[in-house]
N, C-alpha and C positions, 0 to 999 in steps of 0.2 A: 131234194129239189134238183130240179136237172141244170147241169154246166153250161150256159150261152157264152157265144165269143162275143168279149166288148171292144171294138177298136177305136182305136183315139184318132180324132181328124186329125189327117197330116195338115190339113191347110189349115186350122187354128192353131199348133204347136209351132208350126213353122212364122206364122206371128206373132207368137210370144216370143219363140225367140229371136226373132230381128228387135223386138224391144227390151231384150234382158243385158243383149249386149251387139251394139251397132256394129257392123263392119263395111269395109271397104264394099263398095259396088261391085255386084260381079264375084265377089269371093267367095268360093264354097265352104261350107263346114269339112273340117278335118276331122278323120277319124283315122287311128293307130292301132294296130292289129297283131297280135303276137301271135306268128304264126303260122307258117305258111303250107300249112300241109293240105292233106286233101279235104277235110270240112272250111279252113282256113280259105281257101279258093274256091272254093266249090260252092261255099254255102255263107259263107260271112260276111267276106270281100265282095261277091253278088251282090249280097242284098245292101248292104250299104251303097257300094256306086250306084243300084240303079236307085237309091234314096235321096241320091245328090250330094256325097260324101266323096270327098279325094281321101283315096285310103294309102296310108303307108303300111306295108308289110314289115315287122320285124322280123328277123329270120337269120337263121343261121349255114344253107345252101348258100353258097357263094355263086354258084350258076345261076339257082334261081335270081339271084337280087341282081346279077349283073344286067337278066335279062329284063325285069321288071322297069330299069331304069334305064334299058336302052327303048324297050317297046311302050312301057307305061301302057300298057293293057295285056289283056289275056284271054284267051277261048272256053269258054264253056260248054260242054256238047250234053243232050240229054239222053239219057239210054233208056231208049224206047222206042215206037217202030218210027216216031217221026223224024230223031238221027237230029231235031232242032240246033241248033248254036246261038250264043249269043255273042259278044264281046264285053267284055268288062275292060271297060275302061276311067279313065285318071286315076291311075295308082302308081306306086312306086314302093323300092323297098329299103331296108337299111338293115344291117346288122347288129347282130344286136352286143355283139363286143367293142363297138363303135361306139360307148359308152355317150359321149359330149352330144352326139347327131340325136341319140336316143332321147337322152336330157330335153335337145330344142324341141322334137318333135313333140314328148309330153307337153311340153311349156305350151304350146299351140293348137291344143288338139280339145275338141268340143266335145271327142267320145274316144273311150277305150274299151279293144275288146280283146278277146283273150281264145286260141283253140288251139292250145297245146297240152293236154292232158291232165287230168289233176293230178296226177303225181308230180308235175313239173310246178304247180303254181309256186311254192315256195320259192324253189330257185328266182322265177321272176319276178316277186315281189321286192326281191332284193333293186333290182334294175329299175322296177315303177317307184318303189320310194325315193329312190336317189332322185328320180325326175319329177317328183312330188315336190320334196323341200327346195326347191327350187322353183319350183312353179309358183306354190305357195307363199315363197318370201316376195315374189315379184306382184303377185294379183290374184283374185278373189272369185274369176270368171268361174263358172258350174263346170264340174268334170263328171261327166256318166261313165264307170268302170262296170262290165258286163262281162263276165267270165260263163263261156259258150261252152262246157265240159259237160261231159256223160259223168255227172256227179250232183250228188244231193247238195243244192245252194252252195254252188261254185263261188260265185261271187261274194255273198259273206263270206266262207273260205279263204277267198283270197283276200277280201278286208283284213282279217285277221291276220294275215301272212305280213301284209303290207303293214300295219299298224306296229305289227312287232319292231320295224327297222324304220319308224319316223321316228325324230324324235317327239319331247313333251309337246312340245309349241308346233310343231307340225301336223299330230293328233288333235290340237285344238281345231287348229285349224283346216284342218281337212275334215271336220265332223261340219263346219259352216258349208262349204262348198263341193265336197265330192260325196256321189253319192254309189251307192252299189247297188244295184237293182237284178235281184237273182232273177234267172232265166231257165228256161228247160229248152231243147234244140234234140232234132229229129232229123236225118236225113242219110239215106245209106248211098255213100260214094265208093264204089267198087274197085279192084285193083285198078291201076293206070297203066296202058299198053302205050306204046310210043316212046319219043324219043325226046317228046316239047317235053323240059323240067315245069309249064307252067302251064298249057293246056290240062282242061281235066273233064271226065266223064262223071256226070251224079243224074239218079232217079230224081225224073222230074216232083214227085212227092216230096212236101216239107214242114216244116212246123217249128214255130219259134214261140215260143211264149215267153212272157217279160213280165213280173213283177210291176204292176201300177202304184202299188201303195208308196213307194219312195218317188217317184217320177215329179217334176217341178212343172209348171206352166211352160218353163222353157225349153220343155224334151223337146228334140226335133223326131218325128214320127219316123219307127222303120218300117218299110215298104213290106207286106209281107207277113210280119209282126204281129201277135195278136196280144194286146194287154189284158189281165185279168188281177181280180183283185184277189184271188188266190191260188197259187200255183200246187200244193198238195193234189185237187182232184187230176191234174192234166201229169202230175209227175207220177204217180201211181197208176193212172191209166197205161203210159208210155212203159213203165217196170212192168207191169203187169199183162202187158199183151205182148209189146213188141220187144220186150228183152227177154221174156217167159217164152214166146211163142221162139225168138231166135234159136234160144238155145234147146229148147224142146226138141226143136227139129234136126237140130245136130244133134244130140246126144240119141234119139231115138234112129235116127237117118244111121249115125255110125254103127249102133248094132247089128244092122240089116245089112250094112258095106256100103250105104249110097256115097259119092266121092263130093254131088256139091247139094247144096239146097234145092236147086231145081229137081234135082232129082227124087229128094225125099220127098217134097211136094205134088210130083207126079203119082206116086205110088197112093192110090186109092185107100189102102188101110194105115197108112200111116199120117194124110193129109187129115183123113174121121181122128186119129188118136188127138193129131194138132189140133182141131178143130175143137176139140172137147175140151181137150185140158183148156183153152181161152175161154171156151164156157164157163167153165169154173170159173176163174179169175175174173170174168167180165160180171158173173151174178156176185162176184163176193165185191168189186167195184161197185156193183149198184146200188148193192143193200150199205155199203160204208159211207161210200161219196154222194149217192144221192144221185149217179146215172142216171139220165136219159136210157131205157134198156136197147129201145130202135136204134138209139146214138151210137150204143155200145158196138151191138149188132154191126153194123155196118163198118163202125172201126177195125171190128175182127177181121170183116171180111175182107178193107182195102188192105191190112197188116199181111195177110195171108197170099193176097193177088202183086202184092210188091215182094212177099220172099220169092213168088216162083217165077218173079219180072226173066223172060231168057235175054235179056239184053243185060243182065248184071249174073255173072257167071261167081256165086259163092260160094267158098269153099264149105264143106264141113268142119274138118280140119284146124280152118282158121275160125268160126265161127264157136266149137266146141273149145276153143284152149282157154287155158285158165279154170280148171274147173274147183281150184280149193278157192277161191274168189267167190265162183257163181253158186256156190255150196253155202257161204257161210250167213249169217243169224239175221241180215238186213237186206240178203240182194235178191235176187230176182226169183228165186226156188223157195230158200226155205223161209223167207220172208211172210210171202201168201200163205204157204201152207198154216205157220204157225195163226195169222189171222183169220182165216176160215173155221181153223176150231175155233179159237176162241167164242166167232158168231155162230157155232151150231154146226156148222154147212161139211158138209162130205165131197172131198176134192180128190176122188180114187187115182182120177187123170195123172191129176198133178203128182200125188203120190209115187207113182209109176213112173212120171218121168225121174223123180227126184232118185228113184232106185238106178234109171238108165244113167244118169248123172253119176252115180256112185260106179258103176261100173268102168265107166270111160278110162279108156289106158292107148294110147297114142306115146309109140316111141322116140316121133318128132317134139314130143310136149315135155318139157318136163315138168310143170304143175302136176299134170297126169299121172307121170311115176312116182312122184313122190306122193299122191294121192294113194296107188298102191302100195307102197309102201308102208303107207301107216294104217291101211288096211288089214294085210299082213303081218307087224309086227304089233299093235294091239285091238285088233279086233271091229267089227264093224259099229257092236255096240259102242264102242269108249269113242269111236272118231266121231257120232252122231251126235253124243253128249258133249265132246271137249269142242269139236270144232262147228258142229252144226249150233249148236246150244239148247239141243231137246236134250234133256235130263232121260235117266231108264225109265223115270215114274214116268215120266207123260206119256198119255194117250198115241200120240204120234210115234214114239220111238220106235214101239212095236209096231206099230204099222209099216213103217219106212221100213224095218227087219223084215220083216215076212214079206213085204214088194221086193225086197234085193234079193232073198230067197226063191221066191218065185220066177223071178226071171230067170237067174245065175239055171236054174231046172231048167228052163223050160232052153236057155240057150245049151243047156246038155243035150236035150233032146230033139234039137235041129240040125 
């Protein structure tokens, strides 16, 4: 069955909740935002102000927050030929060692959101519980916590974090009133030139999906926002074009020497190889989740016209790093692979890249060397088995061998 977007009226959310919980005239919802980096401003804080949210920044730049609370707005420019800007404005920021300010601000705040990496969530789950049992002991008002991370259900994640550090009676009670609504978020913000710590450049292209199934009558709608009652097809989608396709194109682009994605994108026989291996992955999407195939189609195609955007200059370099990460048994390479067999389906493409992948050796990376490394000192088979999690029996392992073989040739004989 194919994926529809269902969006929830802003203007009946936004009346339920003036009657969940009445406020002063004129007062806007508050929303608190951990985070202030380049999705953090570029994509969160956006779409909240123009939601009609005063956002506080929590943050750890002292620049930034000085300057967030002298101007309480910031610049957003689009890279693309129209060079657009908007203003983002009612925010401000605090720091987030600023413990007591943090506190008030949870105590106050109608939504929390989170775009600071999921390696960091633990750390600040520490900081959202203290401001929890606190909240919690004073009133019963709804809190939406939405963790905005390039991670598989961020937001439960971070429930979990946070749950660790309430106490009993604060667990009770935040199971009445806080809720965590996972989300998936898309949007590629490219280096930042300049000098403004708070201006930022981002590809007008975006995408936020939000988990409906937790959501209360008294969401206030985000602007933008698409609610669905299941995020599995739109999270595999996203893994499987636009993180497959990313790194595809760096690991293949670096073979050949190209220095940024535009570049690999330009080159005729290597945009066909891109192009293919998303083939694969868009038919094994369909036959799983139940694609729209046109839908698909065309997502491949916007994924592909947004790598070669010349207005967002990315590197290879930075796009290929990490590769014992993009390597291993759930992310974005050998993930597909292993479920394509499963369904029958022959993904040569993908195969190929995953051999370019094995190759990758970048002196500036050190994932990278130590990626050679264990190469070299037990062998290509044992790293596919111990670290990939293809076993020697499976079907794939020799496949993957004989694609690292073939290339490792054929770059002898270039």
């Amino acid at each position: 069955m194919s994926v529809r977007y269902e969006i929830v009226a802003a203007r009946h959310a936004e009346r339920a909740a003036a009657k969940a919980y009445p406020r002063p005239r004129n007062q806007k919802p508050m929303a608190l935002h951990f985070g202030a980096g380049n999705i953090g401003r570029g994509f969160i804080g956006l779409q909240l102000s123009k939601s009609g949210y005063e956002v506080c920044f929590v943050a750890r730049n002292e620049t930034q927050i000085a300057r967030f609370k002298q101007r309480q707005q910031y610049t957003v420019t689009y890279a693309d030929e129209s060079g657009e800007t908007e203003i983002v404005r009612n925010v401000t920021a605090v720091h987030i060692a600023n413990g007591d300010e943090v506190k008030r601000r949870i105590l106050n705040a109608d939504l929390l959101t989170t775009a600071v990496g999921a390696a960091s969530l633990p750390a600040i789950a520490k900081t959202i519980a203290a401001g929890l049992e606190r909240r919690l002991a004073t009133h019963s008002h709804p809190l939406y916590i939405i963790a905005c991370e390039n991670a598989v259900r961020g937001s439960s994640q971070l429930k979990k974090y946070i749950y660790e550090n309430l106490s009993a009676e604060g667990r009770a009670r935040a199971n009445r009133s806080v809720t965590f609504p996972d989300s998936m978020i898309d949007r590629i913000v490219p280096a930042q030139p300049g000098d403004d710590p708070l201006a930022i450049r981002v590809e007008p292209f975006y995408e936020w999906i939000i988990d409906r199934k937790p959501l209360r009558p008294d969401f206030r709608s985000i602007r933008g926002a698409v609610f669905a009652d299941s995020l599995e097809p739109y999270m595999a989608r996203k893994l499987y074009t636009v993180n497959t396709g990313h790194c595809v194109a760096a690991y293949l682009g670096h073979l050949t020497g190209c220095r940024t994605l535009q570049e690999v994108l330009k080159s005729a026989p290597l945009h066909r190889q891109i192009l293919q291996t998303l083939e694969e992955t868009g038919a094994l999407l369909v036959r799983k989740y139940g694609l729209d195939p046109d839908e698909q189609r065309l997502y491949i195609d916007k994924t592909l016209e947004r790598f070669a955007n010349p207005a967002i200059v990315d590197d290879v370099a930075r796009v290929a790093r990490s590769p014992l990460r993009k390597l291993s048994r759930g992310e974005r390479i050998v993930r597909p692979l292993l479920e394509a067999h499963e369904l029958g389906m022959a993904v040569p493409r993908l195969t190929a890249a995953a051999a370019a992948a094995l190759l990758y050796r970048n002196a500036d990376d050190p994932e990278s060397l130590q990626l050679q490394d264990a190469l070299r000192a037990n062998g290509l088979s044992a790293f596919i088995a111990q670290h990939m999690g293809i076993p020697a029996r499976h079907a794939l392992h020799a496949e993957l061998v004989a694609a690292v073989d073939e290339l490792r040739a054929h770059s002898a004989r270039s």
